[in-house]
N, C-alpha and C positions, 0 to 999 in steps of 0.2 A: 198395452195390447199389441198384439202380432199383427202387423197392417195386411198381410196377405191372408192372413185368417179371418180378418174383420171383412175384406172386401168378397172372398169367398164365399163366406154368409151371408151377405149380402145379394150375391148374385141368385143363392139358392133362395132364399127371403122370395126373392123377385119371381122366381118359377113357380117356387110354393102358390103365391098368392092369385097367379094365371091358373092354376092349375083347371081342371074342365075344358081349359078351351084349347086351340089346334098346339099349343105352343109358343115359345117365343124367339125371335130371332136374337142373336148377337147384337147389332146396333140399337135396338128396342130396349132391350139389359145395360148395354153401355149408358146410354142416356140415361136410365131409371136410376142405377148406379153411381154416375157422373164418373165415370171411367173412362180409359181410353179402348179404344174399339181391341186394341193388339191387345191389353192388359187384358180385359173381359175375355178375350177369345182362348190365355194361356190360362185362365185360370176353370172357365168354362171344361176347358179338354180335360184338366186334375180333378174335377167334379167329376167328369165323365168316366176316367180311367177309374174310378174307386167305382162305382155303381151309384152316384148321390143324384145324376142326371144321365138321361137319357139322350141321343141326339139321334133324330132321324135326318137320312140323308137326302130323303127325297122332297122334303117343304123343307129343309137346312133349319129347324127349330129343335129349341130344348124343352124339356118338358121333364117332373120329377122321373129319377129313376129308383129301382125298388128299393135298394139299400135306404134311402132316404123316406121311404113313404112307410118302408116296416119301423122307422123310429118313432115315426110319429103315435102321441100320446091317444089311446083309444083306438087307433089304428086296426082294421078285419085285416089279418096276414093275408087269407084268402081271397078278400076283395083285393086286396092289393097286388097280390100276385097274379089275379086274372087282367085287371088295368095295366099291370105290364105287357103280359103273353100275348093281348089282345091282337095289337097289328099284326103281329105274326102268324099268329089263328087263320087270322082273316085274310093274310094274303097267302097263307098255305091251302089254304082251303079252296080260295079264288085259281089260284093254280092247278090244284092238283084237284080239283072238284070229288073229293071224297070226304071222310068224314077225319075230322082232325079234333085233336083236343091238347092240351097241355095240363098234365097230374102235377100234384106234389104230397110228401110224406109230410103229413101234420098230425099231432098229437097219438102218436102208433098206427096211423091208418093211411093207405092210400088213398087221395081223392082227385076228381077232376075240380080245376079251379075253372077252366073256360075251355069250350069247346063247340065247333060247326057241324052242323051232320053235313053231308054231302045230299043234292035234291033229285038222286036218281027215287025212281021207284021202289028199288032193293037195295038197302044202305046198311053200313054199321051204325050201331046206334050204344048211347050211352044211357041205361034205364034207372041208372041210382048214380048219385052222386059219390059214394063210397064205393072201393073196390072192393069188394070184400075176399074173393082169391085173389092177391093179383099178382100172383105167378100165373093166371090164366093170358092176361094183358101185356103187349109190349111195353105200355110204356111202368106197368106193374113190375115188370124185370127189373126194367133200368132203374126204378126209386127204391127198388132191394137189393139191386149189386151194391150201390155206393152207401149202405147202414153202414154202421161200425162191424167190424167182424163177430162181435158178441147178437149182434139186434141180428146180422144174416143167419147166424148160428137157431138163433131163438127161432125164426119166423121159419127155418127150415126143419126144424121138429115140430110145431104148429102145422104146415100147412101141408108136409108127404103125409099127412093123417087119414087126407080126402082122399080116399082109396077108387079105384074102377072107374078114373077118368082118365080119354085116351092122352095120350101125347103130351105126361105130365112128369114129372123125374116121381119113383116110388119111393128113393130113398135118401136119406140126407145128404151122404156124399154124390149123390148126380145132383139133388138142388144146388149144394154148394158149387160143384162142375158149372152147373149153368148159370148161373150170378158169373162167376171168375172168368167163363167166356164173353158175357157182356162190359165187363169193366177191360175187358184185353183188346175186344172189338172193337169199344163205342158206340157197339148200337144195339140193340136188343130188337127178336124178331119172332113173333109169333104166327104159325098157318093150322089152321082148323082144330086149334087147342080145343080140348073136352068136345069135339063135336062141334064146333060151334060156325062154321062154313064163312071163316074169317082169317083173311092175312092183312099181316099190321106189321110197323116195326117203329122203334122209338131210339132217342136220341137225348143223353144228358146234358142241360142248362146250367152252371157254375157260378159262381159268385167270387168276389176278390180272394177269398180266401181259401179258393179251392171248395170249396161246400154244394155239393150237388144242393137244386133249388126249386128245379122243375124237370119235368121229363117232357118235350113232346114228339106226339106222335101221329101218324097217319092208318087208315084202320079203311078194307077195303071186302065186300065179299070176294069170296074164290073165283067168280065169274070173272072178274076183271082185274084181278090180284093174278097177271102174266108175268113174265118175267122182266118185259118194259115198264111196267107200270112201277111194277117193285123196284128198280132200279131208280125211276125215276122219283119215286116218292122215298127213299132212302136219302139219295142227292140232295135232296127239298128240306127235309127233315135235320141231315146234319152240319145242312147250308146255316137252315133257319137259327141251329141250335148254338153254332160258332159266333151268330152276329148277335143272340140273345147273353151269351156268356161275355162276349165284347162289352155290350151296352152296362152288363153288370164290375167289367171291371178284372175279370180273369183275364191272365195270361193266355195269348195264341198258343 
């Protein structure tokens, strides 16, 4: 056996079995382990740099990260992928007090995994689980820029279909334009699409392998969708999106 790979497993063994509660520190896994604290810490960080754990900075605990939680046997991708997005939901939301949510493309469809509404009186709101345009959605852009070229191709002969809705590309070559301006940008951004008296903008989530994972985004009415606000919930968004991508193990 490979001693670094036994002890590796080991550490993640150890997360696994925490898992529900706030986390675990370094010296808490060293001991469970019988490791040395420096040993547990370098090997800790190569769990981390792949996406197998997660490490939040601010309680300094691990806790599984998604790569490792999508292996597991029976495993809901989508539960899993909201128990990641969570903290970040939560403190994009707490922040930016509007309605935030994090998408992913599963099984041909886009859906929200987890998502806060914002507690004004007049909010965006998410009424189905499945997007069903979601060229109408920001963060709909962003989980259709990054398909394979064949899947953008397909879903933009499917969906210039929906004809006599404002502020929507009519024809294939402007869908394709607008995907190729979100994958150039980094960030996908939608204002009062089909009517709908909504400015939003979203941000791609990555994984070790380069693999778009998650989209999230922030979603605000036009009353308060100013140009500070937007700005600031952009920053927030592709703040969130870089430390999401980090914890999964992509390259900066």
């Amino acid at each position: 056996m490979i001693q670094s790979v036994t002890r590796a497993l080991s550490l993640l063994q150890e997360v696994a079995a925490k898992e529900g509660t706030a986390g675990v520190g370094v010296r808490e896994l060293a001991r469970a382990t019988r490791l040395k604290v420096s040993t547990a810490q370098n090997l800790l960080k190569t769990l981390v740099s792949r996406g197998f754990l997660a490490f939040d900075e601010e309680s300094r605990k691990y806790r599984l990260g998604l790569a490792a939680v999508l292996l597991a046997d029976g495993a809901s991708p989508l539960e899993r992928m909201a128990a990641f997005a969570r903290p970040w939901v939560d403190r994009l939301a707490t922040d930016l007090q509007e309605t935030v949510a994090a998408a992913a493309w599963f099984q041909g469809q886009a859906v929200i995994v987890d998502w806060r509404q914002a507690g004004h009186a007049l909010v965006a709101t998410h009424a189905s689980r499945v997007i069903a345009e979601p060229q109408i959605m920001a963060s709909g852009r962003t989980l259709l820029a990054w398909l394979s070229e064949a899947e953008r191709a397909e879903q933009a002969r499917r969906l210039v279909e929906k004809r006599g809705r404002p502020n929507l590309p009519t024809t294939i070559k402007d869908f394709m334009a607008m995907l190729d301006a979100v994958r150039r940008d980094g960030v996908a951004e939608t204002r009062d699409v089909a009517g709908s008296g909504i400015g939003a903008a979203s941000a791609p989530v990555f994984d070790a392998s380069g693999r778009l994972v998650l989209a999230v985004s922030c979603s605000a009415p036009l009353v308060r969708w100013d140009a500070g606000a937007r700005e600031k919930a952009i920053a927030a968004i592709t703040g969130a999106a870089r430390q999401m991508s980090a914890a999964l193990g992509a390259d900066a």
